[in-house]
C-alpha positions as CSV (number, residue, x, y, z in Angstrom):
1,X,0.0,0.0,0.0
2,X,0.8,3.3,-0.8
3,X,1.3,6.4,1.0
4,X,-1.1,7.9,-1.1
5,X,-3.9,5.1,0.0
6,X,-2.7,5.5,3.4
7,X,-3.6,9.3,3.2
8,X,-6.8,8.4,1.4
9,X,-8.1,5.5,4.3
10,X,-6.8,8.3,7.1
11,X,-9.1,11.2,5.2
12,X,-12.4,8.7,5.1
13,X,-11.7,7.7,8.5
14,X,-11.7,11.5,9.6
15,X,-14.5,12.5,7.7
16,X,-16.7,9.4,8.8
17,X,-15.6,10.6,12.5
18,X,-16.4,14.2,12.0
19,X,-19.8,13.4,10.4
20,X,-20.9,11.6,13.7
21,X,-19.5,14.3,15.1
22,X,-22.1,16.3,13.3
23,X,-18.8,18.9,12.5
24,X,-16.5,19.4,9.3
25,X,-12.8,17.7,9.2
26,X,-10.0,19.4,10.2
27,X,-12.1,22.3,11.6
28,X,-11.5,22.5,15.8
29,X,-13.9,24.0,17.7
30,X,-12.0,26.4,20.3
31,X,-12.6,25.9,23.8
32,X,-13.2,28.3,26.7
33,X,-10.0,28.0,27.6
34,X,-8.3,29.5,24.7
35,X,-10.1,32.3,25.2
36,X,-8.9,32.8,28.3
37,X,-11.9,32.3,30.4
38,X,-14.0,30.5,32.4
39,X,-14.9,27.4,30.8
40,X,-18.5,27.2,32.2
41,X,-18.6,30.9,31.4
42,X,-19.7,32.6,28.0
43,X,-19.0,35.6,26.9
44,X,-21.8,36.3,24.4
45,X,-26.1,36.5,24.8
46,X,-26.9,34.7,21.8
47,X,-30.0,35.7,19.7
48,X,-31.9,32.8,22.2
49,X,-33.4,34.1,25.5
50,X,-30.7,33.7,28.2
51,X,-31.1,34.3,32.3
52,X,-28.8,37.4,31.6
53,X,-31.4,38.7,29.6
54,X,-33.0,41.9,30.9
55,X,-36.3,41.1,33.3
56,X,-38.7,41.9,35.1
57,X,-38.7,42.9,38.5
58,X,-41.4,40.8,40.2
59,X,-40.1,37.6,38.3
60,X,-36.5,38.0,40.1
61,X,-38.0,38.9,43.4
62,X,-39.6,35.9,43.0
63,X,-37.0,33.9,41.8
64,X,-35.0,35.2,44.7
65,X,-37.8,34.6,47.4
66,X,-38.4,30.8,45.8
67,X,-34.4,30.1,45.9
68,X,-33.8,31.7,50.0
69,X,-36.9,29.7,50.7
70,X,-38.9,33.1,51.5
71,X,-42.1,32.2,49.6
72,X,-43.9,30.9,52.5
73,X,-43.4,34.1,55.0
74,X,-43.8,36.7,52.2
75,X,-47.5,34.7,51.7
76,X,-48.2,35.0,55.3
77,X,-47.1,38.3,55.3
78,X,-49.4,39.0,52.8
79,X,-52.6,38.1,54.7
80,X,-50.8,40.6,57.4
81,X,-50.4,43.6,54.8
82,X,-53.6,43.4,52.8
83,X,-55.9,42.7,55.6
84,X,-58.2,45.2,54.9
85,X,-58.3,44.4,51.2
86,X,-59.1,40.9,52.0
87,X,-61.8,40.9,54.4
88,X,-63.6,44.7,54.0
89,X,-62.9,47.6,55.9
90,X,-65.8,47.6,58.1
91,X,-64.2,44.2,59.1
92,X,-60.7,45.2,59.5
93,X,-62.0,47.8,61.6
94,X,-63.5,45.3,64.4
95,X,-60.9,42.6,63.4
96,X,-57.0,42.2,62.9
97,X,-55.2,39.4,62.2
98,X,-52.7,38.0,65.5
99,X,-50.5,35.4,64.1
100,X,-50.6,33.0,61.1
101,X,-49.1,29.6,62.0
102,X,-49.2,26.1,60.1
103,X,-52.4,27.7,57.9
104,X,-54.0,28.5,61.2
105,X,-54.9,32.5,61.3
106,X,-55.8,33.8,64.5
107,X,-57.7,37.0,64.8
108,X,-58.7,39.3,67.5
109,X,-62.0,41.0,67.6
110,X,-62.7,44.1,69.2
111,X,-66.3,43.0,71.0
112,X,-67.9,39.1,71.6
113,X,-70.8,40.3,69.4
114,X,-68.0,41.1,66.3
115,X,-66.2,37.4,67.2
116,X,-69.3,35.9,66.6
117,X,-70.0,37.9,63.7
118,X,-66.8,36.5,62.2
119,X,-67.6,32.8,63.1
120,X,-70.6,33.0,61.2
121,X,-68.5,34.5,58.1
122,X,-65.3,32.2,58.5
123,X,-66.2,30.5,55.5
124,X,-66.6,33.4,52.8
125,X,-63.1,35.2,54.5
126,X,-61.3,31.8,54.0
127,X,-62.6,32.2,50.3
128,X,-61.8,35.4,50.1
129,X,-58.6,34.8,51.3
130,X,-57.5,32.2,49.1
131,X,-58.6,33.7,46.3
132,X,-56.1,36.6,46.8
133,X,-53.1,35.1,48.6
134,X,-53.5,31.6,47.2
135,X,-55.0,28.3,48.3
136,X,-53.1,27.0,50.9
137,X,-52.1,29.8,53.1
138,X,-54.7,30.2,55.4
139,X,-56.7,27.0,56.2
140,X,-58.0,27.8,58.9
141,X,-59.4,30.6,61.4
142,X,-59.6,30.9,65.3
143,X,-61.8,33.7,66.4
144,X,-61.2,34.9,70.0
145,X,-62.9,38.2,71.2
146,X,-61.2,41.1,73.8
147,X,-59.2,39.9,76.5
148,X,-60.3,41.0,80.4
149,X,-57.6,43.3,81.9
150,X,-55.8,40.9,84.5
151,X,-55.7,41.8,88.2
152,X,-52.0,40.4,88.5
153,X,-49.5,43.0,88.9
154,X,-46.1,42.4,89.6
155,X,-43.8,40.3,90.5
156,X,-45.0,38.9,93.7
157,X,-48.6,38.3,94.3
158,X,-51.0,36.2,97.0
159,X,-52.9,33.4,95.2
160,X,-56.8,33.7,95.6
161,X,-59.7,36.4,93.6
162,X,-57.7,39.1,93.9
163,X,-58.7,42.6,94.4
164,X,-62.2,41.5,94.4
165,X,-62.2,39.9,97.7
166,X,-62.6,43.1,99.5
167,X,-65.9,44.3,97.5
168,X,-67.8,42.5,100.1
């Protein structure tokens, strides 16, 4: 055999290479490296959309939120910062909202008479609700109504009824 056939088998072989390569012969694509860069790094956009790209604000904040794990307590604070939006003002006004814990809102009314007005409209808040915040965040409510002032004051203080033993 030739050197000339030798050359020949050696070109076929290449080309049948390249072509499962899906690239031309001889042609090397350059890497990262030769650019003097970071390999997993590119320099260029491209005409395809790309996370560089320019976007919008509430789809980073997002984004952000979802990857700190901050999705959760921005939703509860939600319920927190659009109270009145959610439930009506002349609800808000009798009503706020205590603490949110494992979809378990607890709200304080201002009279017994507004607590059980809420009771009675727990269902269409929770609808409400969910409907603006999502599904999910608020599953449930407890209602309680004003707390009594308590009689104990300070740190030391004698067991028993308290200042209403000496009304006689």
């Amino acid at each position: 055999m030739s050197g000339r056939d030798l050359a020949r088998q050696a070109l076929a072989a290449a080309r049948a290479k390249a072509e499962s390569r899906g690239s031309e012969p001889g042609v090397r694509k350059r890497t990262a490296a030769e650019f003097g860069q970071n390999p997993r790094r590119r320099r260029w956009s491209g005409p395809g959309a790309d996370h560089r790209d320019p976007q919008p604000l509430g789809r980073l904040m997002s984004r952000l939120a979802a990857d700190r794990g901050w999705s959760q307590r921005l939703n509860d604070g939600q319920v927190f910062g659009q109270w009145a939006k959610l439930v009506g003002d002349e609800v808000a006004e009798h009503a706020q909202p205590v603490s949110l814990k494992d979809g378990e809102l607890t709200v304080r009314a201002t009279s017994t008479a507004w607590a059980t007005q809420l009771r009675l409209l727990q269902g269409q808040l929770l609808t409400k609700i969910a409907a603006v915040v999502g599904h999910g965040v608020v599953k449930r409510m407890r209602i309680h109504g004003p707390t009594a002032p308590s009689w104990r004051k300070g740190a030391r203080h004698i067991p028993g009824r308290g200042p209403r033993d000496t009304y006689g």
